[in-house]
C-alpha positions in Angstrom: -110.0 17.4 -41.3 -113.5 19.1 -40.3 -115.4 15.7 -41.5 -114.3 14.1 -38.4 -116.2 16.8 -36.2 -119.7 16.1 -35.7 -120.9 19.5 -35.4 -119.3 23.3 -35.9 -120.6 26.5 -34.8 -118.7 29.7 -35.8 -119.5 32.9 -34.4 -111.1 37.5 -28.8 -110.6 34.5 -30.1 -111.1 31.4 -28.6 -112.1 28.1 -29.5 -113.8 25.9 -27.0 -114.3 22.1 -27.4 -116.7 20.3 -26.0 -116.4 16.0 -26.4 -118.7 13.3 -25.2 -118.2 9.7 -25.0 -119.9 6.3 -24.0 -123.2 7.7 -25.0 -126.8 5.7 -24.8 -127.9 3.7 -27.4 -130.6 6.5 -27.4 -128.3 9.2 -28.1 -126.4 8.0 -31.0 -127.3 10.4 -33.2 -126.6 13.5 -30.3 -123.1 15.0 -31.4 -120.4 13.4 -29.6 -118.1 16.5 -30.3 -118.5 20.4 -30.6 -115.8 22.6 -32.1 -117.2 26.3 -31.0 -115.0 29.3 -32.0 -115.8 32.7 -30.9 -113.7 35.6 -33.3 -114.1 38.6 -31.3 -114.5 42.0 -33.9 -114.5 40.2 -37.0 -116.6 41.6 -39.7 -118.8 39.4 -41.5 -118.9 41.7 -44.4 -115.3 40.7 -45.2 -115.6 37.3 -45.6 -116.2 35.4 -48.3 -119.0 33.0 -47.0 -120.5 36.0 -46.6 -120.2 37.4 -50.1 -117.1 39.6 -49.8 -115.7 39.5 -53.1 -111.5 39.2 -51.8 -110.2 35.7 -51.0 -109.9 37.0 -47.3 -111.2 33.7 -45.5 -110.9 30.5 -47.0 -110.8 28.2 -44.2 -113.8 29.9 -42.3 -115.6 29.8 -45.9 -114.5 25.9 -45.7 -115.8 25.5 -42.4 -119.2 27.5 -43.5 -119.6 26.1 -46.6 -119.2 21.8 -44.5 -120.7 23.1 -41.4 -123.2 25.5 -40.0 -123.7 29.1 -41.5 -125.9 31.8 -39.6 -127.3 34.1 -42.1 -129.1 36.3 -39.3 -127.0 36.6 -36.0 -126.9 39.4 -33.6 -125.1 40.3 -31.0 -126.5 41.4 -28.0 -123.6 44.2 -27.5 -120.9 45.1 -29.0 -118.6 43.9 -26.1 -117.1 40.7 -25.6 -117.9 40.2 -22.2 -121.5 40.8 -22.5 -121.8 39.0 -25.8 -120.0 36.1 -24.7 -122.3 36.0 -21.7 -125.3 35.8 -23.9 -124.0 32.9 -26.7 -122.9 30.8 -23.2 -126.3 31.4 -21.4 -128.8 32.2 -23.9 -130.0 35.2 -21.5 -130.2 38.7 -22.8 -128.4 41.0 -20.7 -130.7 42.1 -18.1 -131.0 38.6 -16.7 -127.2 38.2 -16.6 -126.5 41.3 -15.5 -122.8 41.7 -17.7 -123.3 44.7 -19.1 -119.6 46.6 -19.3 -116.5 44.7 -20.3 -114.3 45.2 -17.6 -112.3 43.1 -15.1 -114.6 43.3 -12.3 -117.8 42.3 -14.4 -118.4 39.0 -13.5 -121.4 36.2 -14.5 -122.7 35.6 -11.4 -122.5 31.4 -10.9 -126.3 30.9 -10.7 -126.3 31.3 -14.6 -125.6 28.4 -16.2 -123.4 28.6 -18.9 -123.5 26.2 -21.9 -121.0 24.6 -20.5 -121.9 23.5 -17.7 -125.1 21.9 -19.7 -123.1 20.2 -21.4 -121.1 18.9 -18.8 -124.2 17.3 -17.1 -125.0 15.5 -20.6 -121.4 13.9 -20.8 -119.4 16.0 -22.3 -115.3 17.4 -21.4 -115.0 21.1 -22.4 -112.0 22.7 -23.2 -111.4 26.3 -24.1 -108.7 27.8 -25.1 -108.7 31.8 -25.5 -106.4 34.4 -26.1 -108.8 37.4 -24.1 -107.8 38.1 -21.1 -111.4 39.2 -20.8 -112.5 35.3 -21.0 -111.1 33.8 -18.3 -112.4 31.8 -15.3 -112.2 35.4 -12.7 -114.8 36.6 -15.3 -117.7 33.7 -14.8 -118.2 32.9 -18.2 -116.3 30.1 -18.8 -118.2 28.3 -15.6 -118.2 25.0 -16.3 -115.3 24.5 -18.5 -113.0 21.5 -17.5 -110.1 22.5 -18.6 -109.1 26.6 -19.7 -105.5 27.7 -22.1 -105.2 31.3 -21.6 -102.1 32.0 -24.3 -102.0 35.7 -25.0 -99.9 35.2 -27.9 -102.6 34.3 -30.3 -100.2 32.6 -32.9 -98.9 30.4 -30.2 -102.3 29.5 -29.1 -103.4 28.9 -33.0 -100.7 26.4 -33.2 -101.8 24.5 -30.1 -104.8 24.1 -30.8 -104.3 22.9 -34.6 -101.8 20.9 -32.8 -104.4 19.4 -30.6 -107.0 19.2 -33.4 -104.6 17.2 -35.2 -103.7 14.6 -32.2 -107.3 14.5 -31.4 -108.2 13.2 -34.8 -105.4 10.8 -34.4 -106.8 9.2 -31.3 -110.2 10.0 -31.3 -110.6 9.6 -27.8 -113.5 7.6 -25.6 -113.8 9.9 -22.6 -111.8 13.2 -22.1 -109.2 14.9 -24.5 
């Protein structure tokens, strides 16, 4: 499943895909698609990419194991808000200015977010999240063309291994 992704970063849970199509012949070895997924308060101390000794993640330790592993990650706070604001600007949090994780902290729209980088290189983003602290009110999913708030998290897990699954399928030229 994962070998048709070109490139996987794991770090509320949400997973946000970003696809590009009809690239240059001097981009063909730029990723054409991202799977990025943020797991808000998980402990990497209990899982087993990480040497936790209980069989308490096998699919992350999949994805790890084929993909990408950061060995030495920090987050800037210990809130999603801020933290989120970091990983989709790359700013500390003096130049972002999200410090708190409340509902009236918002990323102020001069900050570009990963996103929106992306978008101006060719590529459709897609996020789905569970957090009703990531939405679009909040500023840090700028940028994002399309956004699947679905508080339900088991509902939202099985649309987006649905989606996964189709896109594999169809493997799309342009958007998802």
């Amino acid at each position: 499943l994962l070998k048709f992704m070109t490139a996987i970063f794991i770090l509320s849970f949400s997973v946000f895909s970003l696809t590009c199509c009809n690239l240059k012949p001097s981009e063909v070895n730029k990723p054409k698609y991202i799977i990025f997924i943020s797991v808000d308060t998980l402990r990497a101390d209990h899982l087993g990419c990480y040497g936790y000794g209980k069989n308490t993640s096998p699919a992350i330790d999949q994805i790890a194991e084929e993909g990408t592993l950061f060995e030495n990650a920090f987050a800037q706070r210990g809130l999603t808000q801020p933290s989120l604001a970091s990983i989709m600007t790359s700013l500390y949090l003096n130049p972002h200015k999200l410090f708190d994780h409340l509902y009236s902290s918002t990323l102020s729209e001069d900050k570009t977010t990963l996103a929106e980088y992306l978008g101006r290189k060719g590529y459709y983003a897609k996020v789905w999240t569970a957090n009703t602290l990531v939405t679009r009110e909040t500023g840090i999913l700028q940028g994002f063309d399309e956004v699947v708030l679905e508080e339900d998290e088991s509902k939202m897990t099985s649309s987006v291994l649905k989606w996964i699954s189709d896109f594999i399928v169809e493997k799309p030229d342009n958007k998802l």
